[in-house]
N, C-alpha and C positions, 0 to 999 in steps of 0.2 A: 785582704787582697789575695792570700792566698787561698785562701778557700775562693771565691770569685773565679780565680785565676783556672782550679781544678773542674771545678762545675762548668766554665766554656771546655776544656779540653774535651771531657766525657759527652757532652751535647757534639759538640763537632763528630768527636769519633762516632758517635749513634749515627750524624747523620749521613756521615759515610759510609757504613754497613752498611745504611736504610737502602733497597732497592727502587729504581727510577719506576713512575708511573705511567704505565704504559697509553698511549694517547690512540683513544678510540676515533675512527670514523666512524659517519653515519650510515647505518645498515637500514637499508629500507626494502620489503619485500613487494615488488610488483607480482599481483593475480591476474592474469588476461585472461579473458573468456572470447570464446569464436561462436558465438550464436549459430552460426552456417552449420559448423561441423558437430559442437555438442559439448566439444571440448575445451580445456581450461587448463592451466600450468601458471606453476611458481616460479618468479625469476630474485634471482639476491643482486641487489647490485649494493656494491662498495664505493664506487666514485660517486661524490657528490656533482661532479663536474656534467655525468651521464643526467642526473636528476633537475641539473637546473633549468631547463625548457617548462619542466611539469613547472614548478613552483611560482607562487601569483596566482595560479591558473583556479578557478571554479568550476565544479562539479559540472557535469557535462558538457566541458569542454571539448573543443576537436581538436588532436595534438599528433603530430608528427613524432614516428620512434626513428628516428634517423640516427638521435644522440645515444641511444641504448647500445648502438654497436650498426656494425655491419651488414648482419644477416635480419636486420631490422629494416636496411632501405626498402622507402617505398609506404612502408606501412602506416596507417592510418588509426591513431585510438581515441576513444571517448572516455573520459573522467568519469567513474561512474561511482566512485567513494573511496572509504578509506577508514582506518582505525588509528588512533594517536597509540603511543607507547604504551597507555597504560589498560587500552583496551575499547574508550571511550568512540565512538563512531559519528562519524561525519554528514551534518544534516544537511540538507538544498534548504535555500534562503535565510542560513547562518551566516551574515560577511565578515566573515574574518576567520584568523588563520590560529585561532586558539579556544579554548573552553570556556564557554557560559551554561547558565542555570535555567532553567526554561522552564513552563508549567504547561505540564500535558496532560490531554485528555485525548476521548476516542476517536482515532481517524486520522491522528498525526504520526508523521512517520519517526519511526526509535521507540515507540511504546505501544505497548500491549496492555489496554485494559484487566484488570482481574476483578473489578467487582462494581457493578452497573452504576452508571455515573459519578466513579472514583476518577481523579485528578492526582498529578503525581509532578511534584520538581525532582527533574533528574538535570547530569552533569551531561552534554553534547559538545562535541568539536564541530568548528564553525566548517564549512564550505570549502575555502579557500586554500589549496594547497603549500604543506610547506615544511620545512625539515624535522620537523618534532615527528610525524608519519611513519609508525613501525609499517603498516601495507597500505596500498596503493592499488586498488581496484580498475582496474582497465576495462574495454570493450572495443573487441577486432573491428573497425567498421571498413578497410580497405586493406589485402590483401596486398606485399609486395612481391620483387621480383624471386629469390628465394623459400625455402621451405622450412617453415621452424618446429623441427623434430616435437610430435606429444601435441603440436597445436594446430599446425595446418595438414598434416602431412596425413594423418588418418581420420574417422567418422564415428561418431559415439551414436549406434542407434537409440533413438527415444524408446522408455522402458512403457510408459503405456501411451495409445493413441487417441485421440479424441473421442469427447464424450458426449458432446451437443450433435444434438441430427442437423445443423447446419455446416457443422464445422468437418463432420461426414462426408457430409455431400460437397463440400468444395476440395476435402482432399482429395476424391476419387473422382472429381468432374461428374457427377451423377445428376440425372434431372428428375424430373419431380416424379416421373410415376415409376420411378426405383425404390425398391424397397429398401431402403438404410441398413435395417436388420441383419441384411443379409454382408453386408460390408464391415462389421464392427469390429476393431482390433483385438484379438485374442490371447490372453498372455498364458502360455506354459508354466502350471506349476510343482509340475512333477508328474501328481496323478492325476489332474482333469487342469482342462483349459479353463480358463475365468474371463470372462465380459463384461464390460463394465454397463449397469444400466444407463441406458441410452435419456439425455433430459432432452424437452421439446420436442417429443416425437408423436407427431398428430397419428390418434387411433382414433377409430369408429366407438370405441366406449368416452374418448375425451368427447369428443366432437357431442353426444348424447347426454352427457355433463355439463357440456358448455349450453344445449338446449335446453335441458331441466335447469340449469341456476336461471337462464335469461326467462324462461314460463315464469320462475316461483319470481323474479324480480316484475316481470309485467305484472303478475297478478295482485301483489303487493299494490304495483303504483293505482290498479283499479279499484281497487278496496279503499285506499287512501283517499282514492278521489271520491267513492258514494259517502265514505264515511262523512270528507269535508260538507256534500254536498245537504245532508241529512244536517250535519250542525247546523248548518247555516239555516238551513228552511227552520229545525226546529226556534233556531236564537230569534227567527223573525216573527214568529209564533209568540211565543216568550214577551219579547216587547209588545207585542201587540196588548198582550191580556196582563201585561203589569199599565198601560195605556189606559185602557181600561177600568182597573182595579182605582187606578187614579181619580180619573172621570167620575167615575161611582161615588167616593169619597168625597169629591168636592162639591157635588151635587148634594152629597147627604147633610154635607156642615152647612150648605145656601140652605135648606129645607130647614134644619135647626132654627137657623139666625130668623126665619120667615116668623116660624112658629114663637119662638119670645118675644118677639115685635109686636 
């Protein structure tokens, strides 16, 4: 009893040295991105209470930031993804609000082929919004009545411009007998400027290309055609004098049969 009696004393007294455990809230990092302007910012919020709107919610949803705060009314965002704690990332047409095991190939999104017609089970978080969520992928789709410092308020020029000659011609309003070339975004790199080659840009050497392949494809299909036309006469040739070689033969065995008779 006595020793019993010692052994509770010492555990109690540990456990009151022992210090209290301190009790975490959930920290979830919102990213917004403003497509308009270019730019993107990280917000930390600590209230869960801020975050309960998002949660339920599936990937490209339209969501109201009114609960984020203040300088939030008004504003409009799209769910556009997200990472769990441990890093795992958030697929569209996963329902649910936790991790499964999925077998992927080329052209699904969360995986990257590395070697031609490889297939891979990896770990993905479902769609569905919900506390487990270290960030929280936003998209600005409606601007409110305030200005939020880093995301509306200034403009991130695009670092290079378009590279397709149609995509040219629509950001300069240019009509067709504009030379594109002459419009191409130019990027300073210290010591000479760089342009990006331009794709789909009709020139006089395509255009003579595009009539040399369509010559060598006509002339193809006319070749193919006398060639067929040659088979066939010769195959009718053919049967004729196997016809023939027939006729011959049967005639020669009636001649036989006459002569032993």
């Amino acid at each position: 009893l006595a020793q019993a009696s010692c052994l509770a004393r010492a555990t109690s007294g540990a456990s009151a040295h022992r210090p209290a455990r301190a009790t975490h809230r959930a920290r979830m990092k919102i990213n917004i991105a403003n497509p308009t302007t270019g730019m993107q910012k990280v917000f930390e919020i600590d209230d869960d209470k801020k975050l309960l709107p998002f949660f339920d919610k599936r990937m490209s949803t339209e969501v109201t930031g009114d609960s984020l705060g203040d300088e939030f009314k008004g504003y409009m965002f799209r769910i556009a993804g997200g990472n769990d704690k441990q890093g795992f990332p958030m697929k569209q047409g996963i329902l649910c609000n936790h991790r499964v095991r999925l077998l992927f190939k080329k052209g699904m999104s969360c995986y990257r082929e590395r070697r031609k017609g490889c297939r891979k089970r990896k770990s993905v978080r479902g769609c569905v919004v919900g506390p487990d969520l270290a960030t929280l992928s936003l998209v600005l789709l409606k601007k409110g009545a305030e200005e939020i410092p880093g995301l509306t308020d200034d403009s991130k020029p695009r670092r290079l411009g378009p590279k397709r000659a149609s995509n040219i011609r629509k950001l300069f309003a240019l009509e067709k007998k504009d030379d594109v070339r002459n419009f191409v975004v130019r990027r300073d790199t210290g010591k000479k400027k760089k342009a990006p080659k331009i794709q789909r840009l009709v020139t006089p050497a395509m255009l003579q290309r595009k009539r040399f392949f369509r010559s060598q494809t006509r002339a193809r299909m006319v070749l193919s055609k006398k060639l067929k036309a040659d088979y066939s006469k010769r195959l009718v040739e053919f049967r004729q004098e196997q016809k023939e070689l027939r006729a011959a033969e049967v005639a020669k065995k009636k001649k036989e049969k006459k002569v032993k008779a």
